[in-house]
Each structure stands twice: as C-alpha cells, then as structure tokens.
C-alpha positions as CSV (number, residue, x, y, z in Angstrom):
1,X,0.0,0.0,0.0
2,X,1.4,3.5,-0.8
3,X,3.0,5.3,2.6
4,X,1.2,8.5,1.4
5,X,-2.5,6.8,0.9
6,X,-1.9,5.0,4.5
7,X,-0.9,7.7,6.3
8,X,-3.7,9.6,5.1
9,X,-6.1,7.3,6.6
10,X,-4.6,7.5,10.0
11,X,-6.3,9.1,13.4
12,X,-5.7,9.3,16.8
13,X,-3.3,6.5,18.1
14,X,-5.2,5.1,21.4
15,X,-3.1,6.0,24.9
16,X,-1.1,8.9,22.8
17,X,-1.3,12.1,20.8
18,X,-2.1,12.8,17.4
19,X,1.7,13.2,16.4
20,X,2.3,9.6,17.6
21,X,5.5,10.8,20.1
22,X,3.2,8.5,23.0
23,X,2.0,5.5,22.8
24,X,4.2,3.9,20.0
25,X,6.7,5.2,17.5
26,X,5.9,3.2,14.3
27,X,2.2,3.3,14.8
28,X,0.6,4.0,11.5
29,X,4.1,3.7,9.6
30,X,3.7,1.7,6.2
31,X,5.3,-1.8,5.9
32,X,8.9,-1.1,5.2
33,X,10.4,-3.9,4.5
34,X,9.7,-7.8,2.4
35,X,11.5,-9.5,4.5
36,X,8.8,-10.4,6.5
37,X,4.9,-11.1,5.4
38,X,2.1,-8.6,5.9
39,X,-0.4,-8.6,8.8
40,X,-3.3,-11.1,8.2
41,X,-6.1,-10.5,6.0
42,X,-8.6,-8.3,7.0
43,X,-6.5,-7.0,10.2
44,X,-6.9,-3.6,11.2
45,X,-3.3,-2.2,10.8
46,X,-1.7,-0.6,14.3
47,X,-2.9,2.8,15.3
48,X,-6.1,2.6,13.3
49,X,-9.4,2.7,15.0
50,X,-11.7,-0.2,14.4
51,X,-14.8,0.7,16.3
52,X,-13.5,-1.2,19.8
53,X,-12.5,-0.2,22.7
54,X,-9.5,1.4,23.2
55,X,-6.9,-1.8,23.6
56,X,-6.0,-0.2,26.9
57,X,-9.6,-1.2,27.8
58,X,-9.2,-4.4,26.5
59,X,-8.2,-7.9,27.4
60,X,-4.9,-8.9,25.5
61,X,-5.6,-11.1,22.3
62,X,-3.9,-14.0,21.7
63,X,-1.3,-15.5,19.7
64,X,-3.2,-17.8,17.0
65,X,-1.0,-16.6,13.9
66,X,2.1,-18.6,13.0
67,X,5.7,-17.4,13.3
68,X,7.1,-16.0,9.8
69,X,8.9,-19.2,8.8
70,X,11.5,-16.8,7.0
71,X,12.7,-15.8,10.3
72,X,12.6,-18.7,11.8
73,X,14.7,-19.8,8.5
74,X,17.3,-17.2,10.2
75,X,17.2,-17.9,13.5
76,X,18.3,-21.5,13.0
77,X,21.4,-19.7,11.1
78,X,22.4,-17.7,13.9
79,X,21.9,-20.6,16.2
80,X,24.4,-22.4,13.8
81,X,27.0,-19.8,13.1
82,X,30.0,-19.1,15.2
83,X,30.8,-15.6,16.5
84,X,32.4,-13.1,13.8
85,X,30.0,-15.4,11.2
86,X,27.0,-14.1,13.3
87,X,27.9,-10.4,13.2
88,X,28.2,-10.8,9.5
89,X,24.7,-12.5,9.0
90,X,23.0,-9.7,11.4
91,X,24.4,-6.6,9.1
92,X,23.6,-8.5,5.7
93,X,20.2,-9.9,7.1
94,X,19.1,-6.8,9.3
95,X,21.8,-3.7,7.9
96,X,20.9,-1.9,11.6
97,X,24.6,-0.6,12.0
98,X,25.5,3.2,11.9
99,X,28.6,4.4,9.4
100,X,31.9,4.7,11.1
101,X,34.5,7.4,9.8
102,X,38.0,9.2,11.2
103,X,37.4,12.8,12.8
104,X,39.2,15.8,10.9
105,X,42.0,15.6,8.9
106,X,45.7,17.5,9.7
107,X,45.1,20.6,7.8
108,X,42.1,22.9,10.0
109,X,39.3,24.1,8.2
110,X,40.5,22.2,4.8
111,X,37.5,20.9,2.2
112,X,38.7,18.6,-0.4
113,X,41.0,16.7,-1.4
114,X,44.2,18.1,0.3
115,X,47.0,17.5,-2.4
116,X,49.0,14.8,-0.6
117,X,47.8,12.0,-3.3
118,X,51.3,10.6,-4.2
119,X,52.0,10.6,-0.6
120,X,51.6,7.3,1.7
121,X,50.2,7.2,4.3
122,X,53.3,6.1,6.5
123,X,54.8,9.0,5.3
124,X,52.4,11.9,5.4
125,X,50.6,14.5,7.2
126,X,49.8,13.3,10.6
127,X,47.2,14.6,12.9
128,X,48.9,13.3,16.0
129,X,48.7,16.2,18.9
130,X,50.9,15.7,22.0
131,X,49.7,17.2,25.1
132,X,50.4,20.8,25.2
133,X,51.6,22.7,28.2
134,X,48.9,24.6,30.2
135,X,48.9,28.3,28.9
136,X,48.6,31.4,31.1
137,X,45.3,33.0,30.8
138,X,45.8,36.5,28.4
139,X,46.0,39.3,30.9
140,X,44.0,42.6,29.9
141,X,46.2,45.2,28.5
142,X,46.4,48.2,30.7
143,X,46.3,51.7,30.2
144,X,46.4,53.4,26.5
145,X,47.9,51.1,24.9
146,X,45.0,48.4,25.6
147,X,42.5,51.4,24.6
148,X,44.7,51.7,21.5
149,X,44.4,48.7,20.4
150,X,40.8,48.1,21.3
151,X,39.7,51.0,19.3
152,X,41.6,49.7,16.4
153,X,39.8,46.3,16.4
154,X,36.5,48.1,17.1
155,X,36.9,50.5,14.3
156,X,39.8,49.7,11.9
157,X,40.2,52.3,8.9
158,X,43.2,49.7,7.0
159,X,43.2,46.8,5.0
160,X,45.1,46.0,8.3
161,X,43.0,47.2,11.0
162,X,43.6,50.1,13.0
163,X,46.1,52.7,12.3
164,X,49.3,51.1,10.9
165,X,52.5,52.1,12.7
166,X,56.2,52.2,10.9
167,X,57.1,48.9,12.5
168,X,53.4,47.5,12.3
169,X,53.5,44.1,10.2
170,X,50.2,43.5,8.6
171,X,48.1,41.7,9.5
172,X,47.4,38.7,7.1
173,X,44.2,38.5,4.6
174,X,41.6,36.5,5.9
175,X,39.8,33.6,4.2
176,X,38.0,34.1,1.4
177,X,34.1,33.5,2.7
178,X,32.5,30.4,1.8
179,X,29.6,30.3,-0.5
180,X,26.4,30.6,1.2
181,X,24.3,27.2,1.0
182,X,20.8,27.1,0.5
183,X,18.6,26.1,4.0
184,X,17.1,22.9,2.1
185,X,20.7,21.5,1.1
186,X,21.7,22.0,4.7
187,X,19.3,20.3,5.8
188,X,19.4,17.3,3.1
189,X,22.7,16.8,4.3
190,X,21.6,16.6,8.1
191,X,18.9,13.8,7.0
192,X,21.3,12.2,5.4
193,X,23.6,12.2,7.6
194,X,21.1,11.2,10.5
195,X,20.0,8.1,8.5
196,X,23.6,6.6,8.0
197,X,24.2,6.8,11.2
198,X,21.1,5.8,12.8
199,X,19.2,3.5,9.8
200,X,16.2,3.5,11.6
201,X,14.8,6.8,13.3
202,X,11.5,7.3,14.9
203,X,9.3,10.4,15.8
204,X,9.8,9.2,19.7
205,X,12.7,7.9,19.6
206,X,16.1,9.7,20.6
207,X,16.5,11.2,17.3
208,X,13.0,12.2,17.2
209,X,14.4,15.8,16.4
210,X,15.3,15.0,12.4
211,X,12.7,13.0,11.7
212,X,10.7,16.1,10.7
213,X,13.8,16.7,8.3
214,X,13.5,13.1,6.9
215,X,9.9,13.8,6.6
216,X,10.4,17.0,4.0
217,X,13.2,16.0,2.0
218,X,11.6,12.3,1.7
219,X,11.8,12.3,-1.9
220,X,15.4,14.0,-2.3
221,X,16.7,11.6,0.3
222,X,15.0,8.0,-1.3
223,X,16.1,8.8,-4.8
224,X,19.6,9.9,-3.6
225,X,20.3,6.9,-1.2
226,X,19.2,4.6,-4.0
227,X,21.1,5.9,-6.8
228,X,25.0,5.9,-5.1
229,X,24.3,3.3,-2.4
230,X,21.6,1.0,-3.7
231,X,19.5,1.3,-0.4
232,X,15.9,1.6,0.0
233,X,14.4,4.2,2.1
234,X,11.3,4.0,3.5
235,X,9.8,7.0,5.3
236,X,6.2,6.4,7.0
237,X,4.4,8.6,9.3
238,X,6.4,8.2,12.4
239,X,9.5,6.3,11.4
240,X,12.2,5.9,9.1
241,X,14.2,3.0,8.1
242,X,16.9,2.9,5.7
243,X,17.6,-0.5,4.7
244,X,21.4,-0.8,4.0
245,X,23.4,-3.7,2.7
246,X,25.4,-6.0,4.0
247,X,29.5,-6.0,3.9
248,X,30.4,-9.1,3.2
249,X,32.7,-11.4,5.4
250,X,34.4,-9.4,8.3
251,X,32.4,-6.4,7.7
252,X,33.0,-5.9,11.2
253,X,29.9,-4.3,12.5
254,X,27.8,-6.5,15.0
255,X,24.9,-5.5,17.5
256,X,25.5,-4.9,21.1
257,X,23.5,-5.4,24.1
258,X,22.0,-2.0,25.5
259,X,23.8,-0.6,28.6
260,X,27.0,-3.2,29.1
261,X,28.5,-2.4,25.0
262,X,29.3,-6.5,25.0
263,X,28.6,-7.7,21.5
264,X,25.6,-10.4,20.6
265,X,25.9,-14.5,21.0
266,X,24.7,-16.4,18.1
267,X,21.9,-17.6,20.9
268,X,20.7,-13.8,21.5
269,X,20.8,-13.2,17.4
270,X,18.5,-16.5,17.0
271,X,16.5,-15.3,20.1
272,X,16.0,-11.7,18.2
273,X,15.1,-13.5,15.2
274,X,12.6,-15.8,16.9
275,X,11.0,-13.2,18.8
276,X,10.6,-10.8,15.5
277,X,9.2,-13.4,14.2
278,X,6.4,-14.1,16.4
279,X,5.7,-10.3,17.1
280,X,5.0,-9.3,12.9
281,X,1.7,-10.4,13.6
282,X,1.2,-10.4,17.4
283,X,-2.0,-8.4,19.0
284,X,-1.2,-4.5,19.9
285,X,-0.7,-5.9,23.8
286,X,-0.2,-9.6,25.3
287,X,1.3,-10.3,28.8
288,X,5.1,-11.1,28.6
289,X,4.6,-14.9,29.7
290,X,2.5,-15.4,26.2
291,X,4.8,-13.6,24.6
292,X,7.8,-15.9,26.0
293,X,5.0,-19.3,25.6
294,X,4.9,-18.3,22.0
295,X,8.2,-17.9,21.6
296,X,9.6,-21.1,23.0
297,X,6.9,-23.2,21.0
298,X,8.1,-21.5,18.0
299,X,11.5,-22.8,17.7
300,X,13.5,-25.2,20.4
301,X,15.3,-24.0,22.7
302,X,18.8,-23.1,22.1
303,X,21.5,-24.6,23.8
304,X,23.6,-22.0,26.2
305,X,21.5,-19.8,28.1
306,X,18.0,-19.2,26.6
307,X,16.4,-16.8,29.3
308,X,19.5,-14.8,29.2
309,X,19.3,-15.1,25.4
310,X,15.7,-13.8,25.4
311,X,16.3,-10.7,28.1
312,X,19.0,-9.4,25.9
313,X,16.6,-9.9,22.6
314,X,13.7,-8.0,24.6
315,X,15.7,-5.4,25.8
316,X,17.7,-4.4,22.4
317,X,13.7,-4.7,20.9
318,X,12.3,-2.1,23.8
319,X,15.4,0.4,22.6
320,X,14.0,0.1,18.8
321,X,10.6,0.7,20.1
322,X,9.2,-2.1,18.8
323,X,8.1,-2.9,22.7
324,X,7.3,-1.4,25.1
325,X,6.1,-2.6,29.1
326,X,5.2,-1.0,32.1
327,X,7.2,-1.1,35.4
328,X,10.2,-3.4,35.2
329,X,8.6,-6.1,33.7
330,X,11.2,-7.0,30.8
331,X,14.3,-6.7,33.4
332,X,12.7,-9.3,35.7
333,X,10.8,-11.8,32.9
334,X,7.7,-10.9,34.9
335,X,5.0,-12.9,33.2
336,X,2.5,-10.9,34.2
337,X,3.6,-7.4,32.8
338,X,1.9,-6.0,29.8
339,X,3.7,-5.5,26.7
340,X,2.7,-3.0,24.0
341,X,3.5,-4.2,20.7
342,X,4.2,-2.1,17.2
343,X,4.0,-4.4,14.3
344,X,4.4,-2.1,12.0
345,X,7.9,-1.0,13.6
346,X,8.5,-5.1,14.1
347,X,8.0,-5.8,10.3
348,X,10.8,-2.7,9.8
349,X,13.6,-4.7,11.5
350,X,14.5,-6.7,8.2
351,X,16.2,-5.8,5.6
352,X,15.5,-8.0,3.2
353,X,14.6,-11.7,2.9
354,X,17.0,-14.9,3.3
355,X,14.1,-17.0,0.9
356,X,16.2,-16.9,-2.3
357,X,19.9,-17.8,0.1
358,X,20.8,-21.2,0.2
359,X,22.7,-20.6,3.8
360,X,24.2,-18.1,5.8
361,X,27.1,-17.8,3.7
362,X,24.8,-17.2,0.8
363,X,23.3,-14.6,2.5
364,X,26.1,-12.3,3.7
365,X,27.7,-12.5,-0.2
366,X,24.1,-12.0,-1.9
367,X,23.7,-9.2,0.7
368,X,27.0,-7.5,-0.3
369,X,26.8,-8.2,-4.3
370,X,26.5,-4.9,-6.1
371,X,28.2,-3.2,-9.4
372,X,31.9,-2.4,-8.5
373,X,31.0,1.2,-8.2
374,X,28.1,0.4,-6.0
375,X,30.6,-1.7,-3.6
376,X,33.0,0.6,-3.9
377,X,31.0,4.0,-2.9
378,X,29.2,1.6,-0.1
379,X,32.4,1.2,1.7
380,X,33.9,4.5,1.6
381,X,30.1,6.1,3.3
382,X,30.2,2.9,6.0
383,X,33.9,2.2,6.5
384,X,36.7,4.5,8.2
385,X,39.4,3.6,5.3
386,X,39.6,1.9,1.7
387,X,42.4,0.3,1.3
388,X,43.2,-0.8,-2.8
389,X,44.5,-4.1,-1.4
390,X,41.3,-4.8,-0.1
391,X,39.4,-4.6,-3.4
392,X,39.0,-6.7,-6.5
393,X,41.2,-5.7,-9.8
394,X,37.3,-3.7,-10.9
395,X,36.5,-2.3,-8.1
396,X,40.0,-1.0,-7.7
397,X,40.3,0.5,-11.1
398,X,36.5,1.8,-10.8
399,X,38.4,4.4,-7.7
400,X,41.3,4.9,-8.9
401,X,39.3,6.6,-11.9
402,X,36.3,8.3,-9.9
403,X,38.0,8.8,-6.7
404,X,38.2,12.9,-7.3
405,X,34.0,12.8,-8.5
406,X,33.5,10.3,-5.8
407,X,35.4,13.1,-3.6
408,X,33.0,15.7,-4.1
409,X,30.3,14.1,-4.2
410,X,30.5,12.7,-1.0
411,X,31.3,16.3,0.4
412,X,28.4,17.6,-1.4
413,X,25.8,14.3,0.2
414,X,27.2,14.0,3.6
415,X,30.0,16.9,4.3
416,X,32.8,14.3,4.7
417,X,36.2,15.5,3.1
418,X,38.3,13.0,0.9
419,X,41.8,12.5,2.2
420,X,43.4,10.1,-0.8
421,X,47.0,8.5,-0.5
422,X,48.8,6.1,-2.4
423,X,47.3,3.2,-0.7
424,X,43.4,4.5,-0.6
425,X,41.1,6.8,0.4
426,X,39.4,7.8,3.8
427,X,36.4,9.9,4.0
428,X,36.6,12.1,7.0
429,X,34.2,14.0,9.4
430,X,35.5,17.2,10.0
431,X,32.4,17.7,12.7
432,X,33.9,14.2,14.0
433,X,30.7,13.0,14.8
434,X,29.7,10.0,12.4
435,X,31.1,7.1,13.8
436,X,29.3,4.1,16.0
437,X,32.3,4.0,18.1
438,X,33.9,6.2,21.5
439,X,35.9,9.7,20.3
440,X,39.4,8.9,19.7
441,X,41.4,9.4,22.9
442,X,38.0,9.2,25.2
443,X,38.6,6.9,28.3
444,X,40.7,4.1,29.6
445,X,40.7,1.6,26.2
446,X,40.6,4.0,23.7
447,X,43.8,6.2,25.1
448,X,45.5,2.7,25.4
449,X,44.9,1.8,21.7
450,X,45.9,5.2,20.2
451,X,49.2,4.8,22.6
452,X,49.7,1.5,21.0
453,X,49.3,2.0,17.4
454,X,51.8,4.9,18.0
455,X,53.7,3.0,19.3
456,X,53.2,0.3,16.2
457,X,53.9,2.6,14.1
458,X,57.0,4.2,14.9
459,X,58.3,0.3,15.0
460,X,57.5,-1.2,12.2
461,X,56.9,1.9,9.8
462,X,58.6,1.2,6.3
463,X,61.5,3.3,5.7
464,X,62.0,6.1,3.4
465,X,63.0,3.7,-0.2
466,X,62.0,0.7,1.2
467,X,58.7,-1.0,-0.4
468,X,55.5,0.7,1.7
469,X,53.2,-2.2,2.0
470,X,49.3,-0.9,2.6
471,X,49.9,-3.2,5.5
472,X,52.6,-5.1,7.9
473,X,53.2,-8.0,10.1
474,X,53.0,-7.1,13.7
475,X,55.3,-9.0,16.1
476,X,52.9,-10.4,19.2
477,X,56.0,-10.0,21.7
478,X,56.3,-6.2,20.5
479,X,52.2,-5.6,21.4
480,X,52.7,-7.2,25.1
481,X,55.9,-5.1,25.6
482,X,54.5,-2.2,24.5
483,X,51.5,-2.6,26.3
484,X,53.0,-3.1,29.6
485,X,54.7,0.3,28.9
486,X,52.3,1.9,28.3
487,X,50.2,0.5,31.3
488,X,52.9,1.3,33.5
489,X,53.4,5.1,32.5
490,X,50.1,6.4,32.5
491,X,47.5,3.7,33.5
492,X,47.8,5.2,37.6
493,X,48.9,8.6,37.2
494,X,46.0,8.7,34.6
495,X,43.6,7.1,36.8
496,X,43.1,4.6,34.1
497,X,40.6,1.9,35.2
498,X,41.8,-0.6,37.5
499,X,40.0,-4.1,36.1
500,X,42.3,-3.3,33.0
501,X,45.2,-2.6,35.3
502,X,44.9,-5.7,36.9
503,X,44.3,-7.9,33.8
504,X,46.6,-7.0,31.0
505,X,45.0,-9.7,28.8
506,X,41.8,-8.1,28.6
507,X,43.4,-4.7,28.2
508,X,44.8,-6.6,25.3
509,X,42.1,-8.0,23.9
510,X,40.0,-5.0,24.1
511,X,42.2,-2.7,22.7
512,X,43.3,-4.6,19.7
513,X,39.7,-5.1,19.0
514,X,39.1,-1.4,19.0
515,X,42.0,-0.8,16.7
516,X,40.5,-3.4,14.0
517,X,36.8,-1.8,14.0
518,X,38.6,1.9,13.6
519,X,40.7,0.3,10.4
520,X,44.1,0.7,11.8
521,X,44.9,-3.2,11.7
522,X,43.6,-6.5,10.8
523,X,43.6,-9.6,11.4
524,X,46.0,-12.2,9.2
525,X,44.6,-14.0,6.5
526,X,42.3,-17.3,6.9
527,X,44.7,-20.0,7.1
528,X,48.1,-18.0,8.0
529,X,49.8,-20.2,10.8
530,X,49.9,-18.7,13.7
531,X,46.9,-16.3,12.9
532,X,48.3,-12.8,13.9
533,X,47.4,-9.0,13.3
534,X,48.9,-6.4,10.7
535,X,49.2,-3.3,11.3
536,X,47.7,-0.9,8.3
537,X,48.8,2.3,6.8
538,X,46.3,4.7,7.9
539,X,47.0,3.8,11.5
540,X,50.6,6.3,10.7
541,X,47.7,9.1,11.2
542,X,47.5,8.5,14.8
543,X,51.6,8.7,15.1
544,X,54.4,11.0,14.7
545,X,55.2,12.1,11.0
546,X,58.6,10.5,10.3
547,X,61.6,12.4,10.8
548,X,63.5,12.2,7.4
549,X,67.2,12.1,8.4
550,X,69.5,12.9,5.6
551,X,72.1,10.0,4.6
552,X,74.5,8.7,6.9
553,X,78.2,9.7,6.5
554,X,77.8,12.8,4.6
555,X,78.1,15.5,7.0
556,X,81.4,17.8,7.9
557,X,81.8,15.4,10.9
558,X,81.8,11.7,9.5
559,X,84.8,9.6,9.5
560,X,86.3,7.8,6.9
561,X,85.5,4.3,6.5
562,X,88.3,1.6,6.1
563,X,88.4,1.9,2.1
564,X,89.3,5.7,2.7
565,X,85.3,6.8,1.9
566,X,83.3,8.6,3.6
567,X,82.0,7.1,6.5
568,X,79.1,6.7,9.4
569,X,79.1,8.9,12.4
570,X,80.4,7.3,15.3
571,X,77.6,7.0,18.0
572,X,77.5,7.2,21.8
573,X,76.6,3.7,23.1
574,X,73.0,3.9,24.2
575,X,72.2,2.5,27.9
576,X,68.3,4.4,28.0
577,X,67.0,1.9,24.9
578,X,63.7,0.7,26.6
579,X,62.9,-3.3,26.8
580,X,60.2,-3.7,24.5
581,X,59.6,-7.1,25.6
582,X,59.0,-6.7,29.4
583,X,56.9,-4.7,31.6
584,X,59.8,-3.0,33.6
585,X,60.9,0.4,32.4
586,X,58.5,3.2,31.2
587,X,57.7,4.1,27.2
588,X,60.1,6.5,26.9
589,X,58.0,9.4,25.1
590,X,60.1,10.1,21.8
591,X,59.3,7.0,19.6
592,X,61.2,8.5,16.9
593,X,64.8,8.2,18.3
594,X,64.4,4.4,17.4
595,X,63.3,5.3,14.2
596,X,66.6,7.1,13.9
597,X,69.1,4.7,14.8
598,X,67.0,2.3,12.2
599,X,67.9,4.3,9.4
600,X,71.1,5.2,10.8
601,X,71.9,1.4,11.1
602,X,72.9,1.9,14.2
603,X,73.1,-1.3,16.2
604,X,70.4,-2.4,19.1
C-alpha cells in the first residue's frame, strides 16, 4: 500500500497524541520492508481505530498466527554460526549498524582533497597532537595602549585594521568566505547524515528531532540513497528506516547489548530473530509470559543460556521501540507485565529476505553483491578507510578513476572531506561525529589503543625507499611489551581503570579489537599459521610524522670508513634503549629516536 495513501487514513493513536511521540513510534508507519509477510487479511493495521475499545480497555488477544517461517529460516542460522560469522549475518540480514569514519583531517578548516595523493600514508601529514603545556590566561592590557588597540579592532580604517604604525606588520588576509548554501541543502545533508548513522529513526525515539527533516526532503533523500548506495528508504508517518546492505565477510559491525556495550551471541541473534518473528503479527498488547509461551513453542530451545538469550533480545527490541512494558517487567521476565506491541515497527527490522539464500554464507555474499562502483562508494560512506589491497582488480580501477568525483560528491551528500593517499582513500568528518564508536582518545581503552598503534607505528613503519606495503606483520611479543609500557606510565597517574590494570590480557584484547573496528589493523589471513594481526597504513595518522634524516656519513663530521670513503658517524653507546619485551621500564616518550638509529643502522 502506498505510505502517502496509508498515512492519510490514520487518526488518533489510542493512549497517545495525534503526532504519535506517545503510545508507539511506528504506529501507523507503512510496511517497510519484504523481508517479512504482511499482517493477516482483513487485520486492522496498528494505530487505526476499528470501532472497539480502546486496547488499553481491552483484554490482550492471543497468539493464534504462526511465526514467519523466514525468520525462523534465520534464526536456526544464527543458532548455527559461530561468532564473527553471526555479526556478519546480522548486518547482511538486518543492515541496523550506523557508518563509522575518522574525525578531521591534519590541515584545519580544509575541504577537499588536500594535495597529498602521491604521498603514503606512512609517510604523510599526521594529525597526532601531544599534550600541550597549560597556557597562562591573556591578561588585559592596561592603560592606552589596551584602549589603543581596542579602538583599532573596534573600528579599523586599513586593510590591516587600525592605524598602521612604521614597524606594524600587517596583519594577514583572511579567508576568502564560503559560499552561502541554500537552507534545504543543509538540511538534506543533516537527513542524510542522521540516516547513515542511525538507519532507523523514529518520531519518539532519541532522534526524534530530524525525523521532521527526513519527513520533508523524503523524496530527495530516497532517490539519492538509491542511486549511489543501492538502499531503499522507507519513510512512514512516524518512522524511518533505511535498509542498508550488507559488507560481506568481516564487515565488522555487529549488535550490542544495550547498557553493558558486550557484543551479541549467536543464541541472542537467534533469540531476536525468533521473537521478530512471532511479534510481525502479534496483537497490539499480550502479557510477557504469552509472549515468552509463544516464543519457545516457535522454535526449540537453544542450547547455552535461553532466558538470558531472550532478556538481551527484549531489551535491544524495547530500545527500537518495537516494545514497550510498564514497570520493570522486561528486566525481571515478569510474566504478568503488559507489553505493548508495534507491528508495523516489528516488520521494519529486516532488511531483506533470506528466501532466495541457500545458507548463511549465501546470505552475507548476496547481501553484499552490487556493481563495482556500488561496492566501492558503499564502503567509503560505511567504513573509516579503503584500502586498494582490499578490493578486486574492478573495483580497484573503478576508484582509482572516480575517486576525485566520488570526492566531491561525498562532500556535497554527507560533508565528509576525501583525504586520498597512495594506498586508498578515507572519508573524514570534520564535525567528528559520524562514527558508531567512542571519540578517539576518550577513556581508559581508547587512550591505550591510540598509545599502541603509535607506538606500532614508529616500529615497524617502512622506511624512506623501502617498499611501503598498505599493511605489515606485527610482532605479538612487540604488542605485550609495549602494552606493559604503556600501562605502566600512564595507567595510575592517569587514573586509568583498575579491572584493565589488573588484567593485561583483557586490556589486550579490548584494545586490539578497538583498533581493528577503527581500520588501523587487521587480522591475518584465513589460514596464515599462527593467525596474527597487521598493522595498516592509515593507523601512521595516529603517530608522529617521520623524521627524514639525511644519509649517513655525509656531514662535515663523518669519519672515513676503512676503504678511505666517507663514513658513518660514530655514535655514543646507548644505555636508555627501553625493553620492548618486558613490563619493567616506562615508554620513553620520543618513539622517533628508534626510528633514527634504524635508518642510521645503528646497532640495538
């Protein structure tokens, strides 16, 4: 049924207000995805009034339709799959994940591409910032000459400002001013924006405050989204859901229990799926315990632990507004609390439908299969990084010949800037707000990881001439050492948190785990024995720009080598040469002296 002709026939949602912000998000909202199959025949869709009571008037209905057997289908996948293969099955089968981009590039207030294309990225700009020194607060200036110079701001009469004295240098020309941008595109770019970060938005939801935005520019936005990225958007009275592709294998993006941040179990994916598909055509309000009845006739049990399974499933649904209870009914199972139900919102979920995929593996590649371009332009809106390693010999010659269009296009769509090096190109958020993950350098894991890929990088950075891989092998001895450095020197006097203090292995864990979802490494390929990580060239953004020492033994000061040449430098022995290996002396906080005897040749 056409959105416009449904929403036209909606009234006043029972137990809310006429703008739908109580008593159910998606009430009244079109069907916005196949994936599932449309209420029964002859149902009165939710929010509509039928004649009856008000529901809050009425006795809960029961459950006498039959679960979708397409999610079903899906839930015996998760149930099957192991963990990284159930992340990849939730973004292809469900494309709920938010895009995920680096902050602003080196240069301040740049827009485009910034010149630094035949550069690589172990060897370019940098946007590395150590801590600066506390400053002294500007004093005022006293007297005349702080009247002076206030009247000459206030009221300049030069090109300079102010009255120019003999020894005055002026004062440099300030930027030419930007062209002015229309309202509408501004806001186009802030429902665009909105939706790739947040695929499904609703008018009570937290983002309830664009939805009105996503509302006008409707149109604009649906023809837009489909013609670069191939997604659908759906935009119905008081939701919006853009249904996004999948990534392929190790897309990386996976769903994570509200409140704790721990990623899904294959048993709370199958749970989700099994509960979704019992609530597309549940009544508008049932107790809990037929809810969790319903749900356990539907499929068996799975093994591990199903009630947990089922409180995580509920509780990530209640955050997506598809449910809704009173009290604490959902955080204590209570069978007796009343759920509200919006199948409209419930049929939303799914992207798209695993009928015509064989298995799960099926489903992730059909999911991800698109045109070269299409792939291509996907991953530079979702991903922090493209590398040209990571792309087929199409898809990287489709780049390398759009990448300046694709540039400002993207700038144009979503305000991201293009920064393009040898080995790829990264799309980056100068407002440093479109990412699913913490800001860069915001708590306890997320310091540790951008002091460890420094860290990385200064060790294991190709050299000036030497071949500049878009990614290298990282030594596991040289991540403990260096983590037990770095824990050392800052984790107390930075008030770092203790649990990670106290167990370096999930410091570890955590930390490398951050670094892969941000792009910086990656894990080995399938099959390399032992499995390790690798350490990738965009992660040199996060370090010190190299320090390009001129040639050994060509300054006044060399001496001659044994064939009468000229010669290397003799060096000092060095006794202050940390132990990257143990836990025992502190980083020492200039990274690139290492880097100096390396290219020096200077011996450990």
């Amino acid at each position: 049924m056409d959105q416009q002709e449904y929403a036209a026939g909606t009234v006043r949602v029972p137990g809310g207000t006429s703008d739908g912000r109580t008593g159910g998000a998606g009430r009244g909202a079109t069907d916005a995805c196949v994936a599932v199959r449309g209420g029964r025949p002859g149902a009165a869709p939710a929010g509509r009034s039928t004649g009856a009571a008000p529901l809050s008037r009425q006795e809960p209905a029961g459950l006498d339709a039959t679960p979708d057997p397409g999610l079903l289908r899906l839930a015996g996948w998760f149930a099957a799959a192991g963990d990284e293969g159930a992340h990849d099955l939730f973004a292809a089968a469900f494309g709920l994940y938010g895009a995920r981009h680096f902050g602003a590039r080196h240069t301040a207030g740049a827009t485009g591409p910034d010149g630094c294309e035949d550069v690589s990225w172990w060897h370019g700009p940098s946007v590395h910032a150590p801590a600066a020194p506390a400053g002294r607060e500007a004093r005022p200036l006293p007297g005349l000459r702080r009247a002076r110079r206030t009247g000459e701001a206030a009221a300049p009469d030069t090109a300079a400002g102010g009255r120019r004295g003999r020894h005055r240098r002026p004062e440099p020309a300030g930027a030419p001013a930007a062209p002015q941008e229309s309202p509408a595109a501004a806001e186009r770019r802030i429902a665009a924006r909105l939706l790739l970060a947040h695929p499904l938005v609703t008018a009570a939801g937290p983002h309830g405050d664009g939805f009105p935005l996503i509302r006008r520019h409707r149109d604009w936005l649906t023809e837009r989204f489909a013609a670069l990225l191939g997604y659908r958007l759906v935009v119905g009275p008081w939701h919006a859901r853009l249904c996004k592709a999948g990534l392929g294998p190790g897309g990386d993006r996976r769903l994570e229990r509200p409140g704790t941040g721990t990623p899904f179990t294959p048993g709370e994916y199958a749970q989700l799926a099994v509960v979704l598909s019992v609530l597309v055509d549940a009544p508008e309000q049932l107790p809990l315990g037929q809810l969790v009845a319903a749900v356990r006739a539907a499929a068996p049990v799975p093994a591990g632990h199903p009630e947990a399974d089922l409180a995580a499933a509920l509780a990530v649904l209640t955050e997506w507004q598809v449910l809704s209870a009173t009290g604490s009914g959902l955080d204590t199972l209570d069978p007796t609390a009343l759920l509200t139900v919006d199948r409209e919102l419930a049929r939303a979920v799914p992207a798209g439908p695993p009928a015509l995929a064989a298995c799960a593996e099926d489903l992730v590649r059909r999911a991800a299969d698109a045109l070269p371009g299409t792939v291509v332009r996907r991953r530079l809106a979702e991903t922090p990084v493209v590398l040209l390693d990571d792309l087929t010999p199409e898809q990287r010659s489709w780049l390398l010949e759009h990448r300046h269009a694709e540039a400002e296009t993207f700038a144009g769509f979503l305000g991201l800037d293009a920064e393009i090096r040898t080995e790829g190109v990264a799309l980056l958020d100068p407002a440093d707000e479109l990412t699913d993950l913490v800001p860069a350098g915001a708590g306890t894991l997320a310091r540790a990881a951008l002091l460890l890929v420094e860290h990385l990088v200064e060790e294991l950075r190709p050299l000036p001439g030497e071949p500049a891989a878009g990614a290298v092998p990282i030594p596991d001895a040289l991540i403990d050492g260096a983590l037990g450095d770095i824990a050392d020197e800052y984790g107390l006097r930075a008030g770092w948190r203790r649990d990670y203090l106290a167990d370096r292995t999930a410091l570890r864990r955590d930390a490398l785990d951050l670094l892969a979802r941000m792009g910086l490494i990656s894990r080995t390929p399938r099959g390399t024995y032992p499995p390790g990580w690798l350490l990738r060239a965009p992660a040199a953004r996060y370090a010190p720009e190299a320090e390009l020492l001129p040639a050994p033994g060509t300054g006044r000061h060399s001496r001659p080598d044994r064939d009468g040449g000229p010669g290397r430098a003799e060096a000092p022995e060095r006794t202050d040469r940390p132990h990257r290996q143990g836990h025992g002396e502190p980083l020492i906080p200039a990274p690139s002296r290492s880097r100096s005897e390396r290219q020096q040749g200077l011996p450990a």
